[in-house]
Structure formats: structure tokens, C-alpha cells
C-alpha positions as CSV (number, residue, x, y, z in Angstrom):
1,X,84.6,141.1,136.2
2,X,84.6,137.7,135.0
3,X,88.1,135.8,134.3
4,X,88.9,134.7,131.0
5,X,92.1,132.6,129.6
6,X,94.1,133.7,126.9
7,X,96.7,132.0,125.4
8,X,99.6,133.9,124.2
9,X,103.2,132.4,122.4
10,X,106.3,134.9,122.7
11,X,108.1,136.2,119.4
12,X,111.6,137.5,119.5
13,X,111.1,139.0,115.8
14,X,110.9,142.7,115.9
15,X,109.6,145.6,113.3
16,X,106.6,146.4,111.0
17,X,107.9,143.4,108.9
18,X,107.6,140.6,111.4
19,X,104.1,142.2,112.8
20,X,102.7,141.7,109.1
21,X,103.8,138.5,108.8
22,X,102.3,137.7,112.4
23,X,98.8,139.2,111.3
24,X,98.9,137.1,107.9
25,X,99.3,134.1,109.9
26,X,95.8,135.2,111.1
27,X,97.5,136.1,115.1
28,X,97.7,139.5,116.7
29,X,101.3,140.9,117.9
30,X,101.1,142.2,121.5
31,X,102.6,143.3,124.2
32,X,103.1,142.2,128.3
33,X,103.9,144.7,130.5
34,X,103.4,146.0,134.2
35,X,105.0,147.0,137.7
36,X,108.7,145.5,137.6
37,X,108.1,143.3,134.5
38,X,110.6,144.2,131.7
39,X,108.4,144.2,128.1
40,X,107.7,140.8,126.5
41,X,106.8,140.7,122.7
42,X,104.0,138.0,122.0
43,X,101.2,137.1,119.5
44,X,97.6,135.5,120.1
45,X,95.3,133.9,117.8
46,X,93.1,136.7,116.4
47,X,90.0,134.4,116.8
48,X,90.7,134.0,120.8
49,X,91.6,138.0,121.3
50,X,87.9,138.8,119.0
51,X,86.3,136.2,121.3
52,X,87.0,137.7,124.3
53,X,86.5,141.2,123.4
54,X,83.1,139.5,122.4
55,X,82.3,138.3,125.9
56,X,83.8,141.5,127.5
57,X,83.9,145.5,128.1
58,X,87.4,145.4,125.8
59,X,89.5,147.3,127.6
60,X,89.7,147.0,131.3
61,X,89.0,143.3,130.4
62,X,91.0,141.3,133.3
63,X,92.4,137.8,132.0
64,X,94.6,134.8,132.6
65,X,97.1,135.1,130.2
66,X,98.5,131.9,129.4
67,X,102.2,132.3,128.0
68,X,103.9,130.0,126.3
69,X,107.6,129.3,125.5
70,X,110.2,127.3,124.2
71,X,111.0,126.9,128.5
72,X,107.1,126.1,129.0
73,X,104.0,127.9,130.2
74,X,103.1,130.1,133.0
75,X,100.1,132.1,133.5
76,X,99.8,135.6,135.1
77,X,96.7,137.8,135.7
78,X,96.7,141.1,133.2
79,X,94.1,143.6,132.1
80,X,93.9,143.9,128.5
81,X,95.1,148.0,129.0
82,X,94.5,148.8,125.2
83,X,93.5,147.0,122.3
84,X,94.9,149.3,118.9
85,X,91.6,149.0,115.8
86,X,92.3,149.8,111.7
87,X,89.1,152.6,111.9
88,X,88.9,151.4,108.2
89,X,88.5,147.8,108.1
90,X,87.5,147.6,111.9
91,X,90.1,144.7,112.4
92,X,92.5,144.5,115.4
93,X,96.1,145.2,115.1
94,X,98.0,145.1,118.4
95,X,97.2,144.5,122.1
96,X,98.6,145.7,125.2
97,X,98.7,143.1,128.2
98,X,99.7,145.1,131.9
99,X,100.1,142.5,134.8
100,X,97.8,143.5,137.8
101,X,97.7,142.2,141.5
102,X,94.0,140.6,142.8
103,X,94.9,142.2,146.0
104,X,95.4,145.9,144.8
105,X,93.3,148.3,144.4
106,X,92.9,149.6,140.5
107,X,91.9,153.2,139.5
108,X,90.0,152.5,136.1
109,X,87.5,154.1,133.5
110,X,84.1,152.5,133.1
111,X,81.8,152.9,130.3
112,X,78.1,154.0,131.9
113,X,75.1,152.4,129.9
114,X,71.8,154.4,130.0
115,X,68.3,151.7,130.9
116,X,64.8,152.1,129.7
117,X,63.1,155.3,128.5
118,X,62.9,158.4,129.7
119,X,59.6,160.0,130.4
120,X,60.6,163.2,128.9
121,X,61.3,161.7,125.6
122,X,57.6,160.2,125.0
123,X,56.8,164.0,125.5
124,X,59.1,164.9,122.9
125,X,62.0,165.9,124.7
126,X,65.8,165.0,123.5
127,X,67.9,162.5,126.0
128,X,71.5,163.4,125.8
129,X,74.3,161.7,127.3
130,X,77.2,163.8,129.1
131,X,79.0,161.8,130.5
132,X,80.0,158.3,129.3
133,X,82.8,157.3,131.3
134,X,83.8,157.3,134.8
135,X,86.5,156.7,137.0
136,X,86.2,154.3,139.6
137,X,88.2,152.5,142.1
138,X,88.6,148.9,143.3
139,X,89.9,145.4,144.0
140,X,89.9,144.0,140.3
141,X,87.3,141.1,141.6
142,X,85.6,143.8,142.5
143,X,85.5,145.7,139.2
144,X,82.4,145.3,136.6
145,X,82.1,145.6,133.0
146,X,79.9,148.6,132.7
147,X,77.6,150.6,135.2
148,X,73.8,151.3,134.2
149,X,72.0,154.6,135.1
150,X,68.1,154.8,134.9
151,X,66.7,157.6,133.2
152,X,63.3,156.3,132.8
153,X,62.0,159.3,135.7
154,X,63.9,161.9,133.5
155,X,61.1,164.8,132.7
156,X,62.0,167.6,130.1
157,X,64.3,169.5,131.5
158,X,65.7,167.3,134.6
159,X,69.5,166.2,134.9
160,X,71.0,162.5,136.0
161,X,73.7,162.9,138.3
162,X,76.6,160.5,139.0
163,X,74.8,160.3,142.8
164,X,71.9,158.3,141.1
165,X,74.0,155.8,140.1
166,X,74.4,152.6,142.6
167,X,77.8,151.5,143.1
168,X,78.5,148.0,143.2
169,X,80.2,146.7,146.8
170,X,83.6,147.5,147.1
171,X,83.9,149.7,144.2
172,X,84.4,153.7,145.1
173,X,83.6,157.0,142.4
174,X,86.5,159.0,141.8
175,X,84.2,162.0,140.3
176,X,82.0,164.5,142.2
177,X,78.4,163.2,143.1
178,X,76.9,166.1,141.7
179,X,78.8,165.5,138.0
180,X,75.9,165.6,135.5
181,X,75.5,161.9,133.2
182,X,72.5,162.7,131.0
183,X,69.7,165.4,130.6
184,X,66.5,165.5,128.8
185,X,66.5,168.6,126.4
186,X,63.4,170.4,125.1
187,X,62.6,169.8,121.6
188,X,63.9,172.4,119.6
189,X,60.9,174.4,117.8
190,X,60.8,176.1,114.0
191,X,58.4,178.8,114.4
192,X,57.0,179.3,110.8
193,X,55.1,182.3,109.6
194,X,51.4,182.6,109.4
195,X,50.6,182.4,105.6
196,X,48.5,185.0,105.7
197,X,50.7,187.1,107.4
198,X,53.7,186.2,104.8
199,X,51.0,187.1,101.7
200,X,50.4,190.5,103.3
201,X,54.0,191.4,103.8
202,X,54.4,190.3,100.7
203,X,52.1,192.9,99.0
204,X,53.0,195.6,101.3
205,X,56.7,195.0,100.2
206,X,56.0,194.8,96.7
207,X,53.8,198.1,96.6
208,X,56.3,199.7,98.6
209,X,58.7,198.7,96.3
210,X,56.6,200.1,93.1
211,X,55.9,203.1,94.5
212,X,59.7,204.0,95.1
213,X,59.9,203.0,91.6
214,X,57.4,205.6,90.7
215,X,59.1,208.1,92.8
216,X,62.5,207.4,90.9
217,X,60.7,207.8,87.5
218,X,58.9,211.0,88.7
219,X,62.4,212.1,89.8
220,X,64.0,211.7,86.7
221,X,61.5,212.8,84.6
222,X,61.7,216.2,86.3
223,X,65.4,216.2,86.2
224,X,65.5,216.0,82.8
225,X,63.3,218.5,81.9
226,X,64.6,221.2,84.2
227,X,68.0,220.3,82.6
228,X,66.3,221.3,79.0
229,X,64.9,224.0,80.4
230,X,68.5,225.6,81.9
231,X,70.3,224.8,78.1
232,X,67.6,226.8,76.1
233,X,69.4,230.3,74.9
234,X,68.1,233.1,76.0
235,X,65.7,234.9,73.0
């Protein structure tokens, strides 16, 4: 993954209060954290935090957080751990900044991006993704962005598996070879009557139906006259 600087200032003001006035001033409240490290409040420009989750994954992103104080500055290598969106007006609203080691391993998720085109699509078929994360292991130089699994040989019908996937040096799968990433499904099919079949259903129906009409009339017709018959007195 590829370093980037971030600078970040420290706040000592607390609550939902200070956080709005923090966001209004066009900076993002966060938060730096990690392995003996007591909690420190800060806030980065917005435009710097947006930049870098330009040029990265987001999340997972490992920086050089740059943080400045009344004391000074001092710079310490984090991942950007979470990164908190408004769904609504798809603006960011708080960051979370863990402190990592270059010479320990990490245990991560990693988006998986699916290349080119599958041949079972041109067919027709459906590509659908399973999987889109996976967990992986690694030195954090040794950590990448995003993995990409071709699924251009995928025919109707045939599974990707995580063992298809090649692994960058130094990075290890934390998931069973055989888990499935992406399959090509057969189009689903309407099957639609024959019109001439439907029209002679049709008629058969409807003169089935008239003829139990019939019936009922007949029915009734003879009901009512036997009832006629039974009240006549006797002469």
C-alpha cells in the first residue's frame, strides 16, 4: 500500500457541540488510537481526509499521520480503521486513526475486484459475485489496496474460487481455497404459452363453462315444475 501524509491538529473540546462546530469550519473530528496509546481527539481538513480516500481503498488505507500540537509535531504510522459517511448527503463525519507497527503482521479485509468479461455472459448467462471481501494476512508494506479475480474463462454454470486468485508476495488467505468468489448463472427463462394453444383452452373453457350453465337452467327448470306438480290438490 502506498504511504500517504495526513495532517492532523489535536482538540481538547468534547461533545456533539464542538464536533459541529469542527465540521462547519470545513475539518473532520477524529480519533487516534492503538496498542498502548491512550485515545487522542483530533480534526483534519476535510479536503485532505476526501483526497486520500480518493487516492486509496478507504479503509485499511495506511498513512503518516502528522500530529500537531501546541508542544509540536510528531508523526506516527496508522491505518485509517474506519471512516463514519451521512448515507444521505454522502459527506464524511468522523475518522478513526489505529497506530500500526511496519514490522507486524496485520490481519485485514480486502475488497476483491472482478477483471474483464466472462464468457458465460456473452452467452447470456448472469455473473454474480459471492464474495466480495476477504481476509488476508501481512506485513502492512506488504498489504495492497484491492485483489483482482479474472472471470473472463467463466462458462454458464462454472464457479471462481478464492484458489484462482494470485496472492501478492508476502501476503497469506485467511479463508478456505475452495470458498466460492463469483459464478455465472443461467439466464432465467419465461416460458409463455403457445397462442394457439391459449385460444383453444380458451374455447374449451368457455363451452364448458356454458354448458354447466345449461345444466343449471335445465336443473331448475325441472325443479320448479315438479314443485308445482307436488302442491296441486288432489281432484
Amino acid at each position: 500500500m502506498e504511504q500517504i501524509t495526513l495532517t492532523a491538529r489535536i482538540r481538547t473540546e468534547k461533545g456533539k457541540g464542538a464536533a459541529r462546530k469542527i465540521r462547519r469550519n470545513n475539518q473532520i473530528p477524529a480519533i487516534f488510537y492503538g496498542p498502548g496509546q491512550e485515545p487522542v481527539m483530533l480534526a483534519v481538513e476535510e479536503s485532505d481526509l476526501q483526497g486520500i480516500l480518493r487516492q486509496s481503498a478507504g479503509e485499511n488505507a495506511i498513512l503518516g499521520l502528522q500530529i500537531e500540537s501546541d508542544k509540536g509535531s510528531e508523526t506516527r504510522t496508522v491505518m485509517l480503521k474506519e471512516v463514519q459517511t451521512d448515507p444521505i448527503l454522502d459527506t464524511v463525519f468522523h475518522a478513526d486513526f489505529y497506530e500500526i507497527s511496519m514490522d507486524q503482521v496485520l490481519t485485514i479485509d480486502i475488497p476483491i475486484h472482478l477483471v474483464n468479461t466472462p464468457a458465460g455472459v456473452t452467452e447470456g448467462g448472469i455473473l454474480q459475485q459471492v464474495k466480495r471481501e476477504v481476509s488476508v494476512s501481512g506485513l502492512p508494506g506488504k498489504l495492497v489496496d484491492f485483489l483482482e479475480a479474472d472471470v473472463s474463462e467463466l462458462e454458464i454454470g462454472d464457479s471462481l474460487h478464492l484458489s484462482a486468485i494470485k496472492v501478492p508476495e508476502g501476503i497469506t488467505f485467511n479463508e478456505e481455497e475452495t470458498l466460492t468468489i463469483a459464478v455465472v448463472a443461467a439466464p432465467t427463462v419465461v416460458e409463455e404459452p403457445e397462442e394457439g394453444v391459449e385460444e383453444e383452452e380458451g374455447l374449451e373453457e368457455g363451452a364448458e363453462a356454458e354448458g354447466e350453465a345449461e345444466a343449471g337452467a335445465e336443473a331448475k327448470s325441472e325443479s320448479k315444475a315438479e314443485s308445482k306438480t307436488e302442491s296441486k290438490p288432489e281432484e
